[in-house]
N, C-alpha and C positions, 0 to 999 in steps of 0.2 A: 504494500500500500504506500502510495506517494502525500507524503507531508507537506502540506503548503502553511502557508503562516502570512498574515498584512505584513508591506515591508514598512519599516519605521523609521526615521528619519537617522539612527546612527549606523541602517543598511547603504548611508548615500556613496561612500568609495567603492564598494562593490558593485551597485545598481551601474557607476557610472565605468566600472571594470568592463561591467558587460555589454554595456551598451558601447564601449568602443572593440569588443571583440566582432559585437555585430557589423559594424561598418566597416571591419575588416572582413567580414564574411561576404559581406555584402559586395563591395569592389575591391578589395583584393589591397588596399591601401591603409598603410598605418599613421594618422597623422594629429600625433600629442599636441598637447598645447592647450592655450587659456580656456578651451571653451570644456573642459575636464574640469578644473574649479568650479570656472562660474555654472556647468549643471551640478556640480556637487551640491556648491549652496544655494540653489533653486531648489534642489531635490529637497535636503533638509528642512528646508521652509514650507516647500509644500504640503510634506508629509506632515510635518508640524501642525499647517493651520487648521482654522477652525470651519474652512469653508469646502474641504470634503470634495473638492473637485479633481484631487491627484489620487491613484490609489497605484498599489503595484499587491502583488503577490509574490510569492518567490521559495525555492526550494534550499534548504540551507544542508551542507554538506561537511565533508573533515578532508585534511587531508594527511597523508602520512603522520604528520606530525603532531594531528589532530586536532589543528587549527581551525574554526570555523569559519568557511568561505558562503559565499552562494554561489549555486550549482544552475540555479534558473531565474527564471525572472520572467514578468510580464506587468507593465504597468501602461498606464489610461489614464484619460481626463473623462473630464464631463462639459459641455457647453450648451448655455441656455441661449436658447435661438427662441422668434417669437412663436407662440402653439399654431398648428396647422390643424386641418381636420384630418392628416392620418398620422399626426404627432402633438397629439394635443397638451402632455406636459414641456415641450420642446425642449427637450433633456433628448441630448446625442454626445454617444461617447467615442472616444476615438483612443482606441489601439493603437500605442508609439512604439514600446521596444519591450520583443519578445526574446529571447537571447536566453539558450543554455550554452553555457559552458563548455568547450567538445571535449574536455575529459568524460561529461555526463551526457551527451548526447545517446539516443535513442533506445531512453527507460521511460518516455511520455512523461515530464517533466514541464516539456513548452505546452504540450495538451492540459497540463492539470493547474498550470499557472493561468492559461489561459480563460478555462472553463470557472477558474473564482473571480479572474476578472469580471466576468459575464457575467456570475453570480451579485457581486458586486452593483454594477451596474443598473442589472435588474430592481433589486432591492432597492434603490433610487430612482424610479421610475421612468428609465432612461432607454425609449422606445427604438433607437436606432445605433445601431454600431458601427463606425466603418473604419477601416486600416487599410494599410498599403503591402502589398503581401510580395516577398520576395519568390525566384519560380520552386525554389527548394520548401518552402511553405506554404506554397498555394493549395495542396492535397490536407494538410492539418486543418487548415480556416477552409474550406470547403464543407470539411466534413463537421464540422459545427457549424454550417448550416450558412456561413457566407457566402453569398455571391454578388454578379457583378450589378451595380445600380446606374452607375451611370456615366457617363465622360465625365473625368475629372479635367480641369483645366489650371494651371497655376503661374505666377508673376512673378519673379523675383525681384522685387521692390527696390532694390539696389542698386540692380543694373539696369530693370526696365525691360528685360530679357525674359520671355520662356525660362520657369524653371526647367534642370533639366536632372533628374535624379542621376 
């Protein structure tokens, strides 16, 4: 049986371990720097406040030395948008960084962190979900019942340019 646990705000070095394994996963590039601080103390302040918009879940593990790490991860917001008639609390949550760990890859880990995010979510009346699915993860978020809604389109404010993932 897989153990999930809320992550809590002194999970933030490792939430952000893993989230830069992902974006190694993801394109193949490793690249440190400030923006590893500044989500550390986003994260801790998040998880801290008292407005319940950040939540993660997470799988906590040992290693050799019997160190406590995390081994998974799956964390979400919430966004109040105005009520519609097929979302009428206009609570939508969005899936940002799902990431195990590839020592602990493939013991259903990203499924079980996932499915409390969901949990989660639900229990806040939060009618719509959506994420961005990498192609090695598109079979997991399928089978929890994702699919596709609709062209996304997006700007990158900066440059004024197509973002471009």
């Amino acid at each position: 049986m897989i153990v999930t646990r809320a992550a809590v705000p002194e999970d933030a070095t490792e939430l952000v371990r893993l989230r830069r394994l992902m974006f190694l996963a993801m394109n193949g590039r490793d690249s440190p720097g400030s923006w590893e601080r500044d989500a550390e103390a986003k994260v801790r302040r998040q998880l801290a406040g008292p407005d319940g918009r950040l939540a993660g879940f997470v799988v906590v593990a040992g290693d050799e030395a019997g160190a406590p790490h995390l081994a998974a991860c799956a964390l979400g917001t919430i966004e109040e948008r105005l009520p519609s008639p097929s979302h009428p609390s206009g609570r939508f949550g969005f899936v940002f960084n799902v990431c195990t760990d590839p020592r602990y890859r493939g013991r259903g880990y990203a499924r079980a962190t996932t499915e409390a995010l969901l949990g989660w979510f639900a229990e806040r009346g939060v009618t719509r979900v959506d994420l961005h699915a990498t192609d090695d993860a598109e079979p997991l978020y399928r089978s929890l019942g994702f699919a596709e809604h609709s062209l996304a389109l997006s700007l990158d404010v900066r440059s004024g340019e197509s973002a471009v993932p």
